[in-house]
N, C-alpha and C positions, 0 to 999 in steps of 0.2 A: 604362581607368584602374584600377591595382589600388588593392586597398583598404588605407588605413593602418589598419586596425582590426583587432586578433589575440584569439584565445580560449584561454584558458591552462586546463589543467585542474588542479586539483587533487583528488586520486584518493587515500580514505584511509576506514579504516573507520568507524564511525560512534566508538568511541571513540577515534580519532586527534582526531577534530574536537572531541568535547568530552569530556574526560581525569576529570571530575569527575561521581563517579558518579550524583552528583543529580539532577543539570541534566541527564547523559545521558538519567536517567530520563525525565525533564518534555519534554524533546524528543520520545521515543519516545512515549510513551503520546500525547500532543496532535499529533501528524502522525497514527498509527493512528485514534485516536476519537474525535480534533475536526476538523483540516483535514481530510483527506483525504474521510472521508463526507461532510460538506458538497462539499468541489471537486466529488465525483461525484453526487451528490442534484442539483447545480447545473444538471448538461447531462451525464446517463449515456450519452447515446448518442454525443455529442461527446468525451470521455474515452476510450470505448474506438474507436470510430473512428479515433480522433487516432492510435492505437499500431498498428505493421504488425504480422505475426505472427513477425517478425523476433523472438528474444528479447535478443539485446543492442538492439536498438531500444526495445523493451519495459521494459529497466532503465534506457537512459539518457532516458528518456519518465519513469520515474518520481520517479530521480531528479534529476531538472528540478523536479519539483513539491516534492521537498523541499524543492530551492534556494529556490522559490518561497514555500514555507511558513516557512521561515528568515528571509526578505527581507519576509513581511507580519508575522511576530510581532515583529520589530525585535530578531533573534538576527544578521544581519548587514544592513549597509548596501546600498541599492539599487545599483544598477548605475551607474556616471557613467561616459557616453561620452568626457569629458574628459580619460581617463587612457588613452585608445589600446589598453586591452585590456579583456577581462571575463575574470574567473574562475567557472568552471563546476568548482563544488566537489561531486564525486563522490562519493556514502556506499557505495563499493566492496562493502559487507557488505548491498548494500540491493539488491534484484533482482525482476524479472519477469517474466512471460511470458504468453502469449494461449492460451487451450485453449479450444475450445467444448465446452459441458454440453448433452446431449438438441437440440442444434439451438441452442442459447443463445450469443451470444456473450458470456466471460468476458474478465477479465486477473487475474490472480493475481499478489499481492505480494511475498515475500518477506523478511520486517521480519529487520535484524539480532536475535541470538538476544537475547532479553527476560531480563531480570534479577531481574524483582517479577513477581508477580501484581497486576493482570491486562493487563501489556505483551502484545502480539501479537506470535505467531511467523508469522501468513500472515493477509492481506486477501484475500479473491473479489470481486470486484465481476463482478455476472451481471446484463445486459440481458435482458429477460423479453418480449425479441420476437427472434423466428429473422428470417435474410432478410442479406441485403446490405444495402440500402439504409436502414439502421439511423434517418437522420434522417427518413427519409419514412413510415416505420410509426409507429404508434401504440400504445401499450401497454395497455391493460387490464388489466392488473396492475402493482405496484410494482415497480419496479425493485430488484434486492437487494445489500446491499453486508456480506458475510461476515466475522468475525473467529475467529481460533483462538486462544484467551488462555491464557497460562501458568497455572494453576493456583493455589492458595495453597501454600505448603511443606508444610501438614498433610495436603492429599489427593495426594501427590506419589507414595505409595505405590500409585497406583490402576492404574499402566500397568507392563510389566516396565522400562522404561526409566528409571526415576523424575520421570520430567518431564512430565508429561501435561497438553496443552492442553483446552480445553472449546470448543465452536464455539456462539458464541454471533451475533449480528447486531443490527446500526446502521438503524432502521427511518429513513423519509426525513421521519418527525413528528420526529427525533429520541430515539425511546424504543432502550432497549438491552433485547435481547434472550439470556438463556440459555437453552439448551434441556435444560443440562446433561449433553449426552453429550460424553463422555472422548476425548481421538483424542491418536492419536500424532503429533507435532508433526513430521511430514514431508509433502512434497509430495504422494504418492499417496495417504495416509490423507485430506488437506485436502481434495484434489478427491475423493475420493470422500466424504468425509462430506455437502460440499456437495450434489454430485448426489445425497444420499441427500434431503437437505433439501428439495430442487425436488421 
């Protein structure tokens, strides 16, 4: 029996979905520093499990969770089967991918580029147990979930590029962390600042 149920996407950068630079903001920063450390604080080993090392798997894995972030703050409506299709609304500028660090398995975020200080340009979230079997190991240490934050304007001089993040971290008590070093807000500075971190 095929199924009368279809999935529509709608596929559009994070300022297509919300035009108003406000609210753009308030979504950003609260998926980066409120949902998202919590979803992963909740079940770190089941988050990154959950994602193959596929990296388009990896983005539409995350953003799923934005969907999901949207759908708990009541920024859009739940889902209702009664309308024969769902929309799976895509923040195209919003991206992923899986690297493991010293043995660690990672997944790494990609936040569209941040507007304020202290919006995040990149999330780490690093499982602090090697191994496969990720749900059957046990941690002895915390699990770490990484932020690279825009800067304020005044220290923006600090990097040749004018735009210098700080890698700061989301402990799982909840306490925010800066360590105060400077990084260049691209992919290989992110993971390696992180790996310097571990």
């Amino acid at each position: 029996m095929e199924s009368q149920f279809q999935i529509e996407e709608d596929c559009r950068p994070l300022d297509g979905f919300y035009p108003d630079p406000e609210q753009r903001g308030k979504v950003h920063y609260t998926f980066a520093h409120g949902f998202f450390p919590q979803y992963f604080f909740s079940n770190p080993a089941g988050v990154v499990r959950s994602v193959e090392d596929d990296e388009e798997d990896s983005t539409r894995y995350v953003q799923a969770r934005w969907q999901m972030f949207e759908q708990r703050v009541g920024l859009i409506d739940q889902p209702s089967l009664d309308t024969g299709a769902l929309v799976f609304r895509r923040v195209t500028d919003l991206r992923a991918w899986k690297e493991p660090i010293r043995g660690f398995p990672c997944l790494f975020v990609e936040m569209p580029v941040p507007e304020h200080s202290p919006h995040a340009y990149f999330l780490g979230l690093v499982l602090m147990r090697p191994g496969r079997h990720l749900e059957e190991t046990e941690s002895t240490v915390a699990d770490r979930f990484f932020t690279l934050e825009r800067a304020a304007d005044d220290t923006r001089t600090l990097l040749p590029n004018g735009s210098p993040g700080y890698l700061c971290e989301w402990r799982v008590d909840g306490f925010h962390l800066n360590n105060g070093t400077a990084v260049e807000p691209n992919r290989e500075a992110f993971v390696a600042a992180v790996a310097h971190a571990l």
